[in-house]
Rosetta silent file (secondary structure, phi, psi, omega in degrees, C-alpha in Angstrom):
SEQUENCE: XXXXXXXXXXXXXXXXXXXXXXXXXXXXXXXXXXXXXXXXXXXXXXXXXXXXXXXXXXXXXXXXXXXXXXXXXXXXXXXXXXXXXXXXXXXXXXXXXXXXXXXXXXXXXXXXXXXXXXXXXXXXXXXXXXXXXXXXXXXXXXXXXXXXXXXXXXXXXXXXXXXXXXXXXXXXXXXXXX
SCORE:     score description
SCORE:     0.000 S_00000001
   1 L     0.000  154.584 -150.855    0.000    0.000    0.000 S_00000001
   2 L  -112.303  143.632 -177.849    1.497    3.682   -0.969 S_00000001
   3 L   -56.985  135.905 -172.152    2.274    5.789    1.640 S_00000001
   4 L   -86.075  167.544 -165.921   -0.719    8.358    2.456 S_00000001
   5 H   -65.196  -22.362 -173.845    0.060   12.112    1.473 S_00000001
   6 H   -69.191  -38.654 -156.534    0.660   12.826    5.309 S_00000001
   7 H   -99.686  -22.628 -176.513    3.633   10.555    5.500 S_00000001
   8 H   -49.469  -57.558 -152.905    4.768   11.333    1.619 S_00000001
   9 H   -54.037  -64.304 -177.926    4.847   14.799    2.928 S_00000001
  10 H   -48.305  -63.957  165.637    7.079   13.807    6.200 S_00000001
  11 H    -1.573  -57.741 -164.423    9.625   11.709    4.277 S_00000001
  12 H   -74.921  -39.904 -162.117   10.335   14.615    1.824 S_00000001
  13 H   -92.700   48.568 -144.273   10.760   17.142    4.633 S_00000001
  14 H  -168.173  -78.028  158.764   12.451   14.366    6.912 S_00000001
  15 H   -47.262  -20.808  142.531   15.096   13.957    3.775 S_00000001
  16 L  -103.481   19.366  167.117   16.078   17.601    3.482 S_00000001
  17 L    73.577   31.844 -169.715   16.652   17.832    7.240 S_00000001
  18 L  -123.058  161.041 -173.386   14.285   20.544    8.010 S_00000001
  19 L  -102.697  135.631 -171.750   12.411   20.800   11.356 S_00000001
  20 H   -48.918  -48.144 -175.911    8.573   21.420   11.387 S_00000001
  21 H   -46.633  -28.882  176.604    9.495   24.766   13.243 S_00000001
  22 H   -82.795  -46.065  163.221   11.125   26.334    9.972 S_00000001
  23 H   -34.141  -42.761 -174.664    8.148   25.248    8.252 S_00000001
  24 H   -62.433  -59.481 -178.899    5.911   26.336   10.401 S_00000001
  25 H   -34.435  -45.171 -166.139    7.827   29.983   10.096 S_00000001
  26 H   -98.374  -35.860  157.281    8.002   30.136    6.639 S_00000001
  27 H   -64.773  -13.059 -177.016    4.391   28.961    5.776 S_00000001
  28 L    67.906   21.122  167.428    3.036   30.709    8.659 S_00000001
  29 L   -98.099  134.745  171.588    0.943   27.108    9.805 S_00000001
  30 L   -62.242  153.247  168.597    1.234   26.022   13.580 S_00000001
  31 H   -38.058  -69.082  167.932    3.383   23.690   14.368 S_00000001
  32 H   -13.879  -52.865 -177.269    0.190   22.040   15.488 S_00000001
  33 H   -70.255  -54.669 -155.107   -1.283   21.852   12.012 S_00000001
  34 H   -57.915  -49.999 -168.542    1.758   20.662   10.157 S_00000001
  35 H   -63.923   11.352 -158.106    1.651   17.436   12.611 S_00000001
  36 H  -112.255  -44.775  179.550   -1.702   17.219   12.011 S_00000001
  37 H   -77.107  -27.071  179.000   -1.031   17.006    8.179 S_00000001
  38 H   -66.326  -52.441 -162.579    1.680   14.153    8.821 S_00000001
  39 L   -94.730   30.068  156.723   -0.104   12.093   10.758 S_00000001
  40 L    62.094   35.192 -179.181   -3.215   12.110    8.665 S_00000001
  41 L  -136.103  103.022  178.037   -5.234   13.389   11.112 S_00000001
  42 L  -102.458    8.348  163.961   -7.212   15.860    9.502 S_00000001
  43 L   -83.417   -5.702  178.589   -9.986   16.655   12.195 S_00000001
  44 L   -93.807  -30.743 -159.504   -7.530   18.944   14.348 S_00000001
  45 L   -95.087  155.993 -160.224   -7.471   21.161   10.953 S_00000001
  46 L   -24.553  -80.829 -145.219   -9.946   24.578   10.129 S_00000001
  47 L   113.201  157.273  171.187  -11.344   22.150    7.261 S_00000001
  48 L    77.939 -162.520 -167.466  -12.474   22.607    4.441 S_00000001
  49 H   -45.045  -16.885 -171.766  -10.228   25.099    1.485 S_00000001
  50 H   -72.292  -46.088 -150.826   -7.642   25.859    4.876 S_00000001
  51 H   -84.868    1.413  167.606   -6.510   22.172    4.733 S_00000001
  52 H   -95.600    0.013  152.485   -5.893   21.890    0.898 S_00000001
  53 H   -79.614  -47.402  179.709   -3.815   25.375    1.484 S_00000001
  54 H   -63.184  -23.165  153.747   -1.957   24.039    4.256 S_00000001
  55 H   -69.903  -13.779  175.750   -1.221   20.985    2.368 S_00000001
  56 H   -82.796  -51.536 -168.774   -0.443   22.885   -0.710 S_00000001
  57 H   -57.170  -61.126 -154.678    1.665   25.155    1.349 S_00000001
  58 H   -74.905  -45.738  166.401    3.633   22.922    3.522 S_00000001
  59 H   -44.310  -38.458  177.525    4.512   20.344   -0.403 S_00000001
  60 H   -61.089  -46.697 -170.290    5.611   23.583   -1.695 S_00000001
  61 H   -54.214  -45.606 -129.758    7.962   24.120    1.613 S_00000001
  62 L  -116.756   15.988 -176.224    9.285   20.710    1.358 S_00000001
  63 L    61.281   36.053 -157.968    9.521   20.732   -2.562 S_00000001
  64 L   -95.978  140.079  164.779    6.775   18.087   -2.983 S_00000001
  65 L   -60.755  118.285 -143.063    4.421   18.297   -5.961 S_00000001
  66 H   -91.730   -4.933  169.017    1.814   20.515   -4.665 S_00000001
  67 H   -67.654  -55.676  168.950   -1.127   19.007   -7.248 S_00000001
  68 H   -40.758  -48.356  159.269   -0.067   15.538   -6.117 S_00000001
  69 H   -11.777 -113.944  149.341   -0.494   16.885   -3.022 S_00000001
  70 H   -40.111   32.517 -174.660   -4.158   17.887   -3.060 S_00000001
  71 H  -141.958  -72.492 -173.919   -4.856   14.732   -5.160 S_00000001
  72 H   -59.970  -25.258 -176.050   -3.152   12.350   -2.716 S_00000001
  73 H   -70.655  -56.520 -170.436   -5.130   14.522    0.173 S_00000001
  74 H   -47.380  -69.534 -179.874   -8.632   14.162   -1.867 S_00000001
  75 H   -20.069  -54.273 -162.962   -7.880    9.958   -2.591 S_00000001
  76 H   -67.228  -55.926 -156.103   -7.102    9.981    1.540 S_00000001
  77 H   -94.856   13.322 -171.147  -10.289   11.256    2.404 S_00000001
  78 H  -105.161  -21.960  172.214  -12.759    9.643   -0.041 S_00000001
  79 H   -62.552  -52.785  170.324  -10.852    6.199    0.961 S_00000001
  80 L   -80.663   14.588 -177.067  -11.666    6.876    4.471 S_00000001
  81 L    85.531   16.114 -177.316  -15.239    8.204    3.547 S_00000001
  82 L   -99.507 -149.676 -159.784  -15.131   11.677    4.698 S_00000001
  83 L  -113.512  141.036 -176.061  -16.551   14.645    2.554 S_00000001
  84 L  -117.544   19.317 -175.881  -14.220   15.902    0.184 S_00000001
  85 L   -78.011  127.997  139.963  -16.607   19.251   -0.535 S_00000001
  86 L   -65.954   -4.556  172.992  -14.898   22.496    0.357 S_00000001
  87 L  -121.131  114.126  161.764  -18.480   24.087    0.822 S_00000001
  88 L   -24.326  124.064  168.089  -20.770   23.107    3.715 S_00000001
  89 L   -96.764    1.714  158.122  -23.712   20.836    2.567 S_00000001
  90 L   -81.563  165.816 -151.047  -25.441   21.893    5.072 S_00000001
  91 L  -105.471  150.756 -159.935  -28.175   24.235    3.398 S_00000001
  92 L   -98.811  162.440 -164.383  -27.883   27.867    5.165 S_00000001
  93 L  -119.632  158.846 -175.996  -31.497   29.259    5.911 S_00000001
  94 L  -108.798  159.681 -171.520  -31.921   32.836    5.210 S_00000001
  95 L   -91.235   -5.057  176.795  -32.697   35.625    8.047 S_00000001
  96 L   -68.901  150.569  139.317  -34.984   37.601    5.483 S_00000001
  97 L   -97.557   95.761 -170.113  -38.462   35.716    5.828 S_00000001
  98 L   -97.927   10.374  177.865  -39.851   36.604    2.119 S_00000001
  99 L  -112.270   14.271  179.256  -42.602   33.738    2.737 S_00000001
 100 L   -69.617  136.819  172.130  -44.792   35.196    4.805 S_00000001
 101 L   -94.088  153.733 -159.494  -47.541   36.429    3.424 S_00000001
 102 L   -87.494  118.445  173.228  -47.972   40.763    3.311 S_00000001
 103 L   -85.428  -13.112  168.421  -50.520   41.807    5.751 S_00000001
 104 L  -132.221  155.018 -167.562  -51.129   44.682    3.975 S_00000001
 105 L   -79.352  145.895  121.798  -52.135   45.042    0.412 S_00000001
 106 L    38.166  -82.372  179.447  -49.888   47.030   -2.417 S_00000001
 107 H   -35.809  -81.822 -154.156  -53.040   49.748   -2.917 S_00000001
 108 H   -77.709   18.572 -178.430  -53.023   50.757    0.410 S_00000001
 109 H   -90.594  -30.453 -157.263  -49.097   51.086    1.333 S_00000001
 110 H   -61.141  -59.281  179.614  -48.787   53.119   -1.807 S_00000001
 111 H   -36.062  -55.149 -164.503  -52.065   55.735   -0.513 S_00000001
 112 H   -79.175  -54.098 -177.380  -50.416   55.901    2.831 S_00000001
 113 H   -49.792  -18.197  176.649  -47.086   56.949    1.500 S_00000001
 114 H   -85.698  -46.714  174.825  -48.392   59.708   -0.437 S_00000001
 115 H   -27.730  -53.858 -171.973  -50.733   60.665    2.749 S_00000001
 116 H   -68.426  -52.305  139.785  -47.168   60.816    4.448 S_00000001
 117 H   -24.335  -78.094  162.021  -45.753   62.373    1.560 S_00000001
 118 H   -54.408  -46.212  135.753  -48.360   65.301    1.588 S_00000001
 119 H   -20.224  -82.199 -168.140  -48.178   65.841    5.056 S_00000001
 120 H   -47.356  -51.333 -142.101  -44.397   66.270    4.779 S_00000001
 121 H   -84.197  -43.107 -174.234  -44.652   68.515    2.067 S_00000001
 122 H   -58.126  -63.726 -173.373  -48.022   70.841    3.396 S_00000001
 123 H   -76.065    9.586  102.471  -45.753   71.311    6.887 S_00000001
 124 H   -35.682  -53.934  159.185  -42.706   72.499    4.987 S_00000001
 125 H   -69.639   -7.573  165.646  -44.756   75.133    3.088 S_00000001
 126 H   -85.060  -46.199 -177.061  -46.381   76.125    6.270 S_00000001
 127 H   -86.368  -29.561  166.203  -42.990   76.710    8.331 S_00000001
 128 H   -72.515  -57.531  151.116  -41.550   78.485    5.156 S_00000001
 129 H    30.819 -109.075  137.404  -44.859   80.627    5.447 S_00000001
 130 H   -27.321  -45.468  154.058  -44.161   81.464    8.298 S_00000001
 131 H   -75.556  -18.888  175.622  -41.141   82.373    8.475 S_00000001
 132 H   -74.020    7.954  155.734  -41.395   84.690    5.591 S_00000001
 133 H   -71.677  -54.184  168.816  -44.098   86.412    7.533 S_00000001
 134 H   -40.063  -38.366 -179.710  -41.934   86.407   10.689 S_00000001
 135 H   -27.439  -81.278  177.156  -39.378   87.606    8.484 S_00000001
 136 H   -45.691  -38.383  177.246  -41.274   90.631    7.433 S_00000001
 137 H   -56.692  -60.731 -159.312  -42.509   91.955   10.715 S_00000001
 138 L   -48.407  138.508  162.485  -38.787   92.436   12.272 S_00000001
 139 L   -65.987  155.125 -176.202  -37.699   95.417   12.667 S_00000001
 140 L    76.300  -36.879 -166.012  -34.991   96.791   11.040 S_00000001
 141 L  -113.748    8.341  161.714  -34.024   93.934    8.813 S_00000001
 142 L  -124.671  121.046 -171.910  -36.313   94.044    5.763 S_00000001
 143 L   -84.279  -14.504 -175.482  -35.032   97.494    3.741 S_00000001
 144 L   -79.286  -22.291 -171.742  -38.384   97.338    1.531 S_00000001
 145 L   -97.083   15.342  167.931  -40.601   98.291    3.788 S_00000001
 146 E   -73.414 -157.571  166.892  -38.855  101.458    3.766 S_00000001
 147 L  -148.675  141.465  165.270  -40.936  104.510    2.033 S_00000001
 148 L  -116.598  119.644  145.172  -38.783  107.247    0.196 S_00000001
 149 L   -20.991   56.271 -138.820  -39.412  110.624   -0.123 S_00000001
 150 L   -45.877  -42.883 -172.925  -39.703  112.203   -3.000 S_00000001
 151 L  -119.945  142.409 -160.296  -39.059  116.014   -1.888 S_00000001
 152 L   -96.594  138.154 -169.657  -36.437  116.212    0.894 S_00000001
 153 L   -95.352  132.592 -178.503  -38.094  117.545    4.283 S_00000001
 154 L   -99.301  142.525 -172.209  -35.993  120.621    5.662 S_00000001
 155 L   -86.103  168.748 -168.109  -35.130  120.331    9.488 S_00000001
 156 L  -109.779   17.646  172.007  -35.568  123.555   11.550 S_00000001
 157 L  -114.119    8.330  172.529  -31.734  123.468   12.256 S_00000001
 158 L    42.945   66.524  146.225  -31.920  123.452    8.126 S_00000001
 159 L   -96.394  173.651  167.068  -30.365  120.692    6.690 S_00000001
 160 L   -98.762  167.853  143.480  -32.330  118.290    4.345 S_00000001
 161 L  -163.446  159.883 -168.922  -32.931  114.584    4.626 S_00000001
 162 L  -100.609 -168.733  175.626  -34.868  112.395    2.918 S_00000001
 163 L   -66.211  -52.928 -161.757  -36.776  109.224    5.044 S_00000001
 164 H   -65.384  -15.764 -151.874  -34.993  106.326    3.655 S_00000001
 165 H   -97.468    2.116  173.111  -31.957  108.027    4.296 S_00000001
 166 H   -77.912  -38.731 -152.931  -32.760  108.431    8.016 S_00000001
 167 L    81.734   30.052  169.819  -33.715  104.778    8.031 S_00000001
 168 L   -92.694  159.585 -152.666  -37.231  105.380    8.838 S_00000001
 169 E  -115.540  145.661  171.960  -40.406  102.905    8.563 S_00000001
 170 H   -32.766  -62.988  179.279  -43.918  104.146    7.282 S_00000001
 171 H   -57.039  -20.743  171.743  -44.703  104.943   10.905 S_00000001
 172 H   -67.515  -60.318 -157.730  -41.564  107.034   11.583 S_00000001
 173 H   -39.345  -45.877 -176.926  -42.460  108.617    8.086 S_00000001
 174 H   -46.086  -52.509  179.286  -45.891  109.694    9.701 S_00000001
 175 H   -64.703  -34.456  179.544  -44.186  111.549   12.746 S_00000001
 176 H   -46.699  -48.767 -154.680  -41.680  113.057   10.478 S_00000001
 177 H   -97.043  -40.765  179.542  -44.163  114.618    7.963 S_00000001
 178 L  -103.664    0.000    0.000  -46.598  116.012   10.520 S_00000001
C-alpha cells in the first residue's frame, strides 16, 4: 500500500533535514497543524479550502508536488469516507423571511405613503410661510418696507434729509411729515 500524502509529505521534509518549526515559520501554519497534516489526522485542521492550502503550502515548503499533493489529500479522504466538498452541505437558511404572506395590500401602502408624503410637504410650506411672515414683521431687517421721499423735508436746524436716508419705517415717516 502507498504511503498516504501525510507521511509522503514527512519523508520529503524528513530527507532535506528541516524541522517542522522552519516550516511552520516560513508557511506561517502552527506547528500544530503541520503534525496534524503528517499524521493524517485531519480533524484537528480549520477544514475545508484551509486544509488543501496548508497541504499545498507545507509540499511547496518541502519541494513536494503541490497538485499531487491535493490529489493524494482528496484519494485519503474519499478512501476513508469523509466529505471531500470544500463548501458546507449543510443548506444555510436565510434571516430575510420573504414567505410570509404581506398583511397589507400594495393599494393601500402606496395611498399611505403619499398621505405621508403630503403631510411632509403641506408642513414644509407652512414653516416656510411662516417664516417669511416672521421675516417681514422684524424690525430693522427688511429694507423694503422702507418709504422714500420724493421732496427732501428741511429740518428747523436746516439741513435736508430724505426718510430712507434716516432709516425710517412708514410709521416714523408719519411723525416726520406732521
Amino acid at each position: 500500500m502507498a504511503a498516504s500524502i501525510g507521511e509522503q509529505l514527512r519523508l520529503a521534509r524528513e530527507e532535506l533535514g528541516i524541522p517542522l518549526r522552519q516550516i511552520s515559520d516560513q508557511t506561517r501554519i502552527s506547528v500544530h497543524y503541520l503534525e496534524a497534516i503528517e499524521t493524517n489526522d485531519y480533524k484537528h485542521l480549520p477544514g475545508g479550502v484551509f486544509n488543501r492550502s496548508f497541504i499545498k503550502a507545507y509540499a511547496k515548503c518541502v519541494g513536494y508536488d503541490e497538485k499531487a499533493a491535493i490529489e493524494g489529500y482528496t484519494r485519503y479522504l474519499r478512501e476513508h469516507g469523509e466529505s471531500t466538498d470544500d463548501v458546507a452541505t449543510t443548506p444555510v437558511h436565510s434571516k430575510v423571511y420573504t414567505d410570509t404572506p404581506a398583511t397589507r395590500s400594495p393599494i393601500l401602502t402606496v395611498v399611505l405613503a403619499i398621505l405621508i408624503l403630503g403631510a411632509l410637504t403641506f408642513a414644509a410650506l407652512a414653516v416656510l410661510r411662516w417664516y417669511q411672515r416672521h421675516a417681514a414683521v422684524r424690525p430693522g431687517k427688511d429694507h423694503s418696507s422702507f418709504v422714500v421721499c420724493a421732496a427732501p423735508k428741511e429740518w428747523s436746524d436746516g439741513t435736508y434729509a430724505t426718510i430712507s436716508s434716516l432709516g425710517l419705517r412708514k410709521a416714523d415717516y408719519k411723525a416726520v411729515v406732521q
